[in-house]
C-alpha positions in Angstrom: 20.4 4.6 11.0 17.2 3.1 12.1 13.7 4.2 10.4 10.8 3.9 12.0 8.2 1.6 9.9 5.0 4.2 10.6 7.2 6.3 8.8 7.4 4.4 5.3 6.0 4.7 2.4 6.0 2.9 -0.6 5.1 4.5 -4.5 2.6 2.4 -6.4 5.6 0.6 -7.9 6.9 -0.5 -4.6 3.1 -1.8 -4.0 2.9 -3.8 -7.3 6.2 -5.7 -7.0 5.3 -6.4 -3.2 2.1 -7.9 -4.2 3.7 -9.7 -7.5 1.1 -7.1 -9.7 1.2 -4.8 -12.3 0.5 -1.0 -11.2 -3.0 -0.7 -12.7 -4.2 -3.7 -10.2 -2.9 -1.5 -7.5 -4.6 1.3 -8.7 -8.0 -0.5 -8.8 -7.8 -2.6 -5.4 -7.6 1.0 -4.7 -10.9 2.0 -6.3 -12.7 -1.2 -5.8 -11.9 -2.5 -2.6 -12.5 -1.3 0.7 -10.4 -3.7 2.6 -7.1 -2.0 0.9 -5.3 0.8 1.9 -6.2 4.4 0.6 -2.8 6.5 -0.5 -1.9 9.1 0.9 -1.3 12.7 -1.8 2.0 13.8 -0.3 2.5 16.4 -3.1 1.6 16.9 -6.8 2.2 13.6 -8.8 3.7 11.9 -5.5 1.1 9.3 -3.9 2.3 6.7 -1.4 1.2 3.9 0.6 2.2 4.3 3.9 4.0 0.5 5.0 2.3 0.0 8.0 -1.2 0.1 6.2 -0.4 -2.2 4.1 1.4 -4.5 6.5 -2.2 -4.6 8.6 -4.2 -5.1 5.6 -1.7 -8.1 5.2 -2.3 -9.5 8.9 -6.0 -9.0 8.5 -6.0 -11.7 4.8 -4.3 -13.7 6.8 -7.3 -14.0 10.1 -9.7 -14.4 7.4 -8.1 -17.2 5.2 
């Protein structure tokens, strides 16, 4: 079965072992910075980070390094 990447979504646990952090830096890039993705409220207690947004925020560190 193939799943389309726009179509992932990753919990703020997923995000913090992507990026090698604990879940409260996630949660204050979040806050703090406006070059990282915003989640997205699917439900009650279920936030997400949609893949692709992340995967552009990655491309775009990597122009401006």
């Amino acid at each position: 079965m193939q799943h389309h990447r726009t179509n992932l979504y990753l919990s703020v646990k997923e995000v913090a072992a992507r990026y090698s952090v604990s879940v409260n830096s996630v949660w204050r890039w979040t806050s703090q910075r406006d070059d990282f993705p915003k989640p997205i409220k699917l439900g009650l207690g279920c936030t997400r980070w949609r893949l692709s947004d992340l995967e552009a925020f990655e491309s775009s560190c990597g122009e401006t390094q």
